[in-house]
C-alpha positions as CSV (number, residue, x, y, z in Angstrom):
1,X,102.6,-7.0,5.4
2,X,101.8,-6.6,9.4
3,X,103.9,-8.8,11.9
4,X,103.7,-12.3,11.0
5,X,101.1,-12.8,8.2
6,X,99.5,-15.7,5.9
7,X,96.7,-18.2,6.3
8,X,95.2,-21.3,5.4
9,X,91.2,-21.8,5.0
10,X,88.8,-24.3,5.2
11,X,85.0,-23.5,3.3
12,X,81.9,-23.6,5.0
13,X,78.8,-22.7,3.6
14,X,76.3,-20.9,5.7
15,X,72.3,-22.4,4.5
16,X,70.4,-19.0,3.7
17,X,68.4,-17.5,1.4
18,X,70.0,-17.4,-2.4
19,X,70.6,-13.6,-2.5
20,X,72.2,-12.2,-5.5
21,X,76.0,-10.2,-4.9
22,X,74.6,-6.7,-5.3
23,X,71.8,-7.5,-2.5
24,X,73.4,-8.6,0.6
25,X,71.4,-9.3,3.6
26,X,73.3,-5.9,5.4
27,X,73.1,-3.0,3.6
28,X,74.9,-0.1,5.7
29,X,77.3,1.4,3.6
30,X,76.3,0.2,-0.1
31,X,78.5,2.8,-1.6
32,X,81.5,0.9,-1.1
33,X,80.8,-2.2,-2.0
34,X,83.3,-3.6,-4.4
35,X,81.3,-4.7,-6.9
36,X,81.8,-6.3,-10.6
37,X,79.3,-7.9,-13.2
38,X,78.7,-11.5,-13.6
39,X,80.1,-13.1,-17.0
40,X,78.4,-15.7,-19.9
41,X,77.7,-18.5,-17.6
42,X,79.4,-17.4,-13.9
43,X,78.5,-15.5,-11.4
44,X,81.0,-13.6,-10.1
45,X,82.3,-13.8,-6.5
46,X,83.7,-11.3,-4.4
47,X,86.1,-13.3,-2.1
48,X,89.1,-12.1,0.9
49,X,90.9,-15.0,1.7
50,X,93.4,-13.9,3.7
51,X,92.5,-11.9,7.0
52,X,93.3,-12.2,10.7
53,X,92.0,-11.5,14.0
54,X,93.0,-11.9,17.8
55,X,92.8,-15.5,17.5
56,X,96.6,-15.5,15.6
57,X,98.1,-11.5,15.5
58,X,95.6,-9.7,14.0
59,X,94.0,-6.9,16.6
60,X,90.2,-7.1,16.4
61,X,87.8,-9.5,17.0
62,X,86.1,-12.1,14.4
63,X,82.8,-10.5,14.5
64,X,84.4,-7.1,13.3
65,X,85.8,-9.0,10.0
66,X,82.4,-10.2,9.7
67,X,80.7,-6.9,9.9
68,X,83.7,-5.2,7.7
69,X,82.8,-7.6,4.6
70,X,79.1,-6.9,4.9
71,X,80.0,-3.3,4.6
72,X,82.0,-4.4,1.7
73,X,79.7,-6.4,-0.2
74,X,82.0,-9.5,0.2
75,X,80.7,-12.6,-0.9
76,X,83.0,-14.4,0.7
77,X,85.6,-14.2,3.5
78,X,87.9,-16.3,5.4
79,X,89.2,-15.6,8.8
80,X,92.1,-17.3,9.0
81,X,95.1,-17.4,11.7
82,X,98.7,-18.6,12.4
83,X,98.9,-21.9,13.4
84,X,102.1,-21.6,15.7
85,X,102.0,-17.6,16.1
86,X,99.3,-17.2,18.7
87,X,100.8,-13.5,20.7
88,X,97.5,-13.3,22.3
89,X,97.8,-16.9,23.7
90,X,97.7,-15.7,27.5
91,X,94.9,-13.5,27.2
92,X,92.8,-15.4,25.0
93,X,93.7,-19.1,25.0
94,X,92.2,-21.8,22.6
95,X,93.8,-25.1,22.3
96,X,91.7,-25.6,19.9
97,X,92.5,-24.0,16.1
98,X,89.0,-24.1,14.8
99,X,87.8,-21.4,17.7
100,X,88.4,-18.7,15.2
101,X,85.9,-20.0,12.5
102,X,83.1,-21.1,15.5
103,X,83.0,-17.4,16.3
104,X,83.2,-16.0,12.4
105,X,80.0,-18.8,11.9
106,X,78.6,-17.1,14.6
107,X,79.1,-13.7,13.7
108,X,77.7,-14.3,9.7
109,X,74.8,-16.0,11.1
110,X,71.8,-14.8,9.6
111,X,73.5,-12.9,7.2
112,X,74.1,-14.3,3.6
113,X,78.4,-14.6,3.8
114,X,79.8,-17.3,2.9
115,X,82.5,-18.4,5.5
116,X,85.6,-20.0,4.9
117,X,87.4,-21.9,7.4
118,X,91.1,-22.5,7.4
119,X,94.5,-21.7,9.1
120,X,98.1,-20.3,7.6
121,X,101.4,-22.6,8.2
122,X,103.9,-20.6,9.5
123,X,107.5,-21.1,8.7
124,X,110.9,-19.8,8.4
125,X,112.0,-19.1,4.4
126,X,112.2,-20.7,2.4
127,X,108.7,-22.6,3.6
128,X,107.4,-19.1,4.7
129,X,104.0,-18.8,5.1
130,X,101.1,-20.4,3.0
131,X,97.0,-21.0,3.0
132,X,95.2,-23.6,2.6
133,X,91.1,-23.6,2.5
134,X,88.6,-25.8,2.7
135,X,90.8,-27.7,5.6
136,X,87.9,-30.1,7.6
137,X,90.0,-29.5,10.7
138,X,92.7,-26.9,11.4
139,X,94.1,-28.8,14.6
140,X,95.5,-31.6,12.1
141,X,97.9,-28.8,10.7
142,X,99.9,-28.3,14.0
143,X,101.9,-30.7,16.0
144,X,103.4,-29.6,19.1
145,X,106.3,-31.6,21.1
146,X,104.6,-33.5,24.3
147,X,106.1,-30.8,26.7
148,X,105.3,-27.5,24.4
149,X,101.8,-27.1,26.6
150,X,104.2,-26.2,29.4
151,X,106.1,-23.5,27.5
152,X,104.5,-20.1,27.7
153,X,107.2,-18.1,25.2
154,X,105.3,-17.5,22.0
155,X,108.2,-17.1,20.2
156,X,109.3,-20.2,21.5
157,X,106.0,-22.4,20.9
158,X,106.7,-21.1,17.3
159,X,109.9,-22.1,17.3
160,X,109.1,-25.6,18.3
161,X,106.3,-25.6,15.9
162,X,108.9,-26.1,13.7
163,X,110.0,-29.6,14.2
164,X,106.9,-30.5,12.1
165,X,108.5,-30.1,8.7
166,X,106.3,-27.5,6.5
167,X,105.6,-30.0,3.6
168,X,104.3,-32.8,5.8
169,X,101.6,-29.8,6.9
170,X,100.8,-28.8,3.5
171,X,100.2,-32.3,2.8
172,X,98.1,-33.1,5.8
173,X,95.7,-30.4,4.3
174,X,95.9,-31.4,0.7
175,X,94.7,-34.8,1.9
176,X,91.6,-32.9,3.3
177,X,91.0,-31.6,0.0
178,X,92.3,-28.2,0.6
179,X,93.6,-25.6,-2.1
180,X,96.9,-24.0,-0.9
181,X,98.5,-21.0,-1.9
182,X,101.8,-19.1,-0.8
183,X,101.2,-16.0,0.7
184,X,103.1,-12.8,0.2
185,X,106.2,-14.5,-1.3
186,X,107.9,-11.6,-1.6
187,X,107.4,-10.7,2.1
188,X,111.1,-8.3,2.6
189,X,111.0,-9.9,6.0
190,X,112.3,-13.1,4.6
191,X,113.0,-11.7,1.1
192,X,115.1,-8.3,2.0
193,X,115.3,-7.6,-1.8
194,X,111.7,-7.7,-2.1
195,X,111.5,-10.0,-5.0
196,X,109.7,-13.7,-5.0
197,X,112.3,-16.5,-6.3
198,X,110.5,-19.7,-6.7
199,X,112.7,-22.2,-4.6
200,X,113.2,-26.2,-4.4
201,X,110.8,-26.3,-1.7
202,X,107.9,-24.6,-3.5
203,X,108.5,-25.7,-7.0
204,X,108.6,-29.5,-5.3
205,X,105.4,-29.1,-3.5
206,X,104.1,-27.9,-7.2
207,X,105.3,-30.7,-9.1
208,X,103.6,-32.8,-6.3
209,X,100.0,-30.8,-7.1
210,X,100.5,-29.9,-3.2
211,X,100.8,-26.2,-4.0
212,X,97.8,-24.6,-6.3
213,X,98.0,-20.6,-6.3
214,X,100.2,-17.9,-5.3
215,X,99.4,-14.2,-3.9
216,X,100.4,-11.6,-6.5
217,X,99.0,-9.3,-4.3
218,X,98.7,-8.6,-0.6
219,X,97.9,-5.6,1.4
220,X,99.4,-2.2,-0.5
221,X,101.7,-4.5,-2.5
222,X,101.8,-6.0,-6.0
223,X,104.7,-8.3,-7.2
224,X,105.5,-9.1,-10.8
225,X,108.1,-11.6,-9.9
226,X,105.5,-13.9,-8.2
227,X,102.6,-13.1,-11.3
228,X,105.6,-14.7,-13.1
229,X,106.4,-17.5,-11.2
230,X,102.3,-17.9,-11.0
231,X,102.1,-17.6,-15.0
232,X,105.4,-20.0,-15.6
233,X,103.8,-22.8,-13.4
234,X,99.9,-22.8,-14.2
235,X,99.4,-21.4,-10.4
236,X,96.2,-19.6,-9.2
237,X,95.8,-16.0,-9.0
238,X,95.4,-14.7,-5.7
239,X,94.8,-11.3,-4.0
240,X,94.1,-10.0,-0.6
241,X,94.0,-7.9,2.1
242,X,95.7,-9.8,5.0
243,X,94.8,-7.5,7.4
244,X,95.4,-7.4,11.0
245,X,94.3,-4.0,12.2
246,X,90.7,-2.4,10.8
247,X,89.5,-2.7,7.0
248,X,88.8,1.4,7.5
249,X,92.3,2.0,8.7
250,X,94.5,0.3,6.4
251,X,92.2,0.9,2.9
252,X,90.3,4.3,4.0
253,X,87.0,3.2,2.0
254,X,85.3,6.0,3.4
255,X,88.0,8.1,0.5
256,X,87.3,5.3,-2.2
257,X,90.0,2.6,-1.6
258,X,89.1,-0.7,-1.2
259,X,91.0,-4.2,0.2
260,X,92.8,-6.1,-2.8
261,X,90.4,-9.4,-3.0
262,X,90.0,-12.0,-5.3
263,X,87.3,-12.1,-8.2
264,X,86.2,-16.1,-8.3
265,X,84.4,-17.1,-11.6
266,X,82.2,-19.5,-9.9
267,X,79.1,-21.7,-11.6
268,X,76.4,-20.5,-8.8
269,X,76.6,-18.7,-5.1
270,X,77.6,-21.6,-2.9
271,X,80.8,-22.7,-1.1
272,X,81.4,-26.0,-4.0
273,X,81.3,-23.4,-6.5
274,X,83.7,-21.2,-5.2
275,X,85.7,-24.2,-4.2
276,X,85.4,-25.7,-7.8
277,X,86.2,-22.2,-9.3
278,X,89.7,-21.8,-7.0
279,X,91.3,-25.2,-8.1
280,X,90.0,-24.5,-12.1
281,X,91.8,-21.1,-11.8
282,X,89.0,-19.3,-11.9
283,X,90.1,-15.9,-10.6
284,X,90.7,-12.5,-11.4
285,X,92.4,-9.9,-9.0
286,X,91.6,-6.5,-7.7
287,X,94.5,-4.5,-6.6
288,X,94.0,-1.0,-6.1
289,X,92.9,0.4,-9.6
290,X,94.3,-2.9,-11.3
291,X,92.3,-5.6,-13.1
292,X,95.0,-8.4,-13.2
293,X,94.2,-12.4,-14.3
294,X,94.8,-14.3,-17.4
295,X,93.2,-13.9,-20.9
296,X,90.5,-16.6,-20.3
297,X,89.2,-14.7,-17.2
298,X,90.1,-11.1,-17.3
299,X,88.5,-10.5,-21.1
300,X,85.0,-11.3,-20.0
301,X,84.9,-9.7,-17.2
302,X,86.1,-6.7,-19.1
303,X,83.8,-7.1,-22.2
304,X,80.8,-7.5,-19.2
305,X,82.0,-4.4,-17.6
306,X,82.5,-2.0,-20.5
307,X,80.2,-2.0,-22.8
308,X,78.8,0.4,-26.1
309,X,75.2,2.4,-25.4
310,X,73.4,1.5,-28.4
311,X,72.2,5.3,-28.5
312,X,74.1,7.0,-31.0
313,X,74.4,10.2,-32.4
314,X,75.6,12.3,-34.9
315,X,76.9,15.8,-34.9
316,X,74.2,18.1,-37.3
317,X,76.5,18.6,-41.0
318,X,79.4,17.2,-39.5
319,X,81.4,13.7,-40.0
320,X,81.4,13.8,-36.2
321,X,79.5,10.9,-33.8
322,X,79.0,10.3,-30.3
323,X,79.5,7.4,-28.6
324,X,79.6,6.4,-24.9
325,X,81.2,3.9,-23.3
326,X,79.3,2.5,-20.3
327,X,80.9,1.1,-17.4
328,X,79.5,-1.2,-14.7
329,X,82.1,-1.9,-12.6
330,X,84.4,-0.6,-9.9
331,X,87.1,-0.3,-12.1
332,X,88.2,3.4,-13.7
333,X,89.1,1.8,-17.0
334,X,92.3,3.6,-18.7
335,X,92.0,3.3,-22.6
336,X,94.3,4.3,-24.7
337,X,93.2,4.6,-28.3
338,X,94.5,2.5,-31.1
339,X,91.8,2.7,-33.7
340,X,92.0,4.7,-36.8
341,X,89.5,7.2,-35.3
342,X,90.7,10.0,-33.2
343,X,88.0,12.4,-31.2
344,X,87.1,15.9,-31.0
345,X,87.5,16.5,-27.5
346,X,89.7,14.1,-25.9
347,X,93.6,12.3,-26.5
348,X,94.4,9.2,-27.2
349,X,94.3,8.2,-23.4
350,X,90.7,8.5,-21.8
351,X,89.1,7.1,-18.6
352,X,85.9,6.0,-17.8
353,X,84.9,6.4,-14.1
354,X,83.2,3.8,-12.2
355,X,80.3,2.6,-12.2
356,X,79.9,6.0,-14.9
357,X,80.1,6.8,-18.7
358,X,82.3,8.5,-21.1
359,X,80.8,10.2,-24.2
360,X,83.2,10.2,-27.1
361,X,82.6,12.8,-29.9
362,X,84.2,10.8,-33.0
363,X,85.9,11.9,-36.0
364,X,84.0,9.7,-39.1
365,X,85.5,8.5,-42.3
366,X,84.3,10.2,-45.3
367,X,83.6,6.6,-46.4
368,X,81.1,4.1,-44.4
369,X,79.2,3.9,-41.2
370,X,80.4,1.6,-39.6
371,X,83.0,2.7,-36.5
372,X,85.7,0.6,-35.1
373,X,87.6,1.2,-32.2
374,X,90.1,-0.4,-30.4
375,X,91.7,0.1,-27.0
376,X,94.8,-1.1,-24.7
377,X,93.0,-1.0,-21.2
378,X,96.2,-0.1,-19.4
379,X,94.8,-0.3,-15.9
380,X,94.8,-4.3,-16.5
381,X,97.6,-6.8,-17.0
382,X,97.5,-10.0,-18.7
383,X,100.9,-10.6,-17.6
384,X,103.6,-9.0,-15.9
385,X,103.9,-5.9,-18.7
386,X,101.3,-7.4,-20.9
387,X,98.0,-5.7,-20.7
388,X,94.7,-6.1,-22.4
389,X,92.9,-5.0,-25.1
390,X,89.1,-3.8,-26.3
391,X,87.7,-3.3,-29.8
392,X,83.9,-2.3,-30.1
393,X,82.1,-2.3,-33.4
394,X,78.9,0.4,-34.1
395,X,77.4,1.4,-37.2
396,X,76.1,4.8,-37.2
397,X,72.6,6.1,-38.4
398,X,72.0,8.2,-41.2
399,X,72.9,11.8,-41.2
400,X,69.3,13.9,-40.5
């Protein structure tokens, strides 16, 4: 987390051509693209929904967030700022709260990003700090006193920010059709022991369907308490980057990191899509090397990215076969065996690299051709603890 962080987004769909996710209209750097296969009946979206610039505390312009996620091979990205925190106020003043998403349409233009619009309401704990997208307006989320125009303190604008209780905000963007989320709940700056509680607050503004998903994961952190709270109140899973400072700084892609983001299981490529896939819980996220969503979502996204080559062979006079295991995602999937079979040249625990293969030389039953395996794939999670598992099915050709 960076200063004070969070946002709240609005979607707006930028009319271009109907590209695919693997061919953006910028190409410059396509070998970091974070890339992942579609699944039966949804394309898969690539989506940062939490990111700032100098509009709110973030440090670079919106057209470098713009250029960053082309270099990424985002799909979709939302610039989206502090409502009441505004430190570059005097050097860069906008009255209005929309000025952030008028540059970030202007920066995408031409390109084939989708942008989405919204703002983050900032607050004290236990409100803290929370998103909500698809906002029609971000200047309906902030109300000012009549004399706060005259104050020129940012702290203290924020501070009288807060005489617009946080609730009645969320609630002015839910009745815009917005999906909310809580941000970084776990945030030590309001949480010193690092862990998310789910408070009165929150769990009214859940009962109330005001509050629809909850970050698990923001920036270099990951927290199980708030994938619990997520799984014990049916809320969305979210992940992001929230950065302030460069992509290339804080995630080094250039060595192979990438920005956490959020994998949306949407019906087609357009902004209703994406929009109709967040509030169905559509969502999968990508933290580091960590595939993390629930058993609806993360299983066919994992049975699309690993998958058997139907080439297979067997060792000459020997009860021995090889398989490989094909992967077509970014993931570097961690297996560890639980089949019957063991193999000639590997543990129990393999990996196969991205976007690579892994051959496996397996030991056959004297009995049969038909080989089963099955894996844990420990670099996902089902649950805090829980992780998923893998079974592929071959049979094997007669020995030559």
């Amino acid at each position: 987390m960076r200063s004070l962080s969070g946002s709240l987004f609005a979607l707006v769909f930028i009319p271009t051509l109907s590209l695919s996710h693997s061919q953006p209209t910028q190409t410059p750097a396509t070998d970091r693209w974070i890339d992942f296969p579609d699944v039966p009946g949804a394309t898969t979206l690539v989506a940062d929904l939490h990111t700032h610039t100098v509009f709110s505390d973030g440090h670079v312009w919106p057209r470098i967030r713009v250029e960053e996620a082309l270099r990424d091979g985002l799909d979709a990205l939302a610039v989206t700022e502090h409502l009441e925190y505004q430190p570059h106020r005097a050097d860069i003043p906008h009255p209005d709260r929309n000025r952030a998403l008028a540059e970030t349409l202007s920066a995408a233009e031409g390109s084939n990003l989708l942008i989405v619009s919204g703002s983050e309401i900032t607050r004290e704990a236990p409100a803290g700090h929370m998103n909500a997208v698809f906002v029609k307006d971000s200047n309906t989320l902030l109300k000012l006193p009549p004399a706060a125009d005259k104050i020129t303190d940012t702290i203290e604008i924020y501070k009288a920010a807060h005489g617009w209780p946080a609730d009645a905000a969320v609630k002015a963007a839910t009745a815009q059709g917005a999906f909310v989320f809580w941000n970084h709940p776990y945030w030590t700056a309001q949480n010193p022991d690092g862990r998310a509680k789910l408070d009165p607050f929150h769990a009214a503004l859940i009962r109330s369907k005001d509050l629809h998903g909850i970050e698990i994961a923001n920036g270099e952190d990951y927290s199980e308490e708030a994938h619990q709270i997520a799984m014990g109140n049916n809320l969305v899973l979210i992940g992001v980057s929230d950065v302030h400072e460069l992509i290339d700084w804080d995630y080094a892609p250039e060595q192979g990191g990438h920005r956490p983001v959020t994998l949306v299981f949407a019906k087609e490529r357009s902004s209703a899509s994406l929009r109709e896939a967040l509030f169905e819980g559509r969502t999968v996220v990508w933290f580091k090397n960590l595939l993390i969503g629930r058993e609806r979502d993360l299983l066919p996204l994992l049975n699309a990215s690993l998958t058997l080559d139907p080439k297979v062979s067997r060792y000459r006079n020997a009860d021995v076969a090889e398989i490989t295991l094909v992967n077509h995602s970014d993931a570097e999937f961690i297996l560890d065996n639980t089949s019957a079979h063991t193999f000639m040249t590997e543990s129990d625990l393999i990996s196969v690299p991205a976007h690579g293969r892994k051959v496996l030389a397996v030991k056959l039953p004297k009995d049969g051709k038909a080989v089963d395996l099955s894996f844990i794939v420990r670099n996902t999670l089902l649950a805090p603890g829980k992780h998923a598992t893998l079974s592929f099915s071959t049979t094997l050709p007669d020995p030559s």
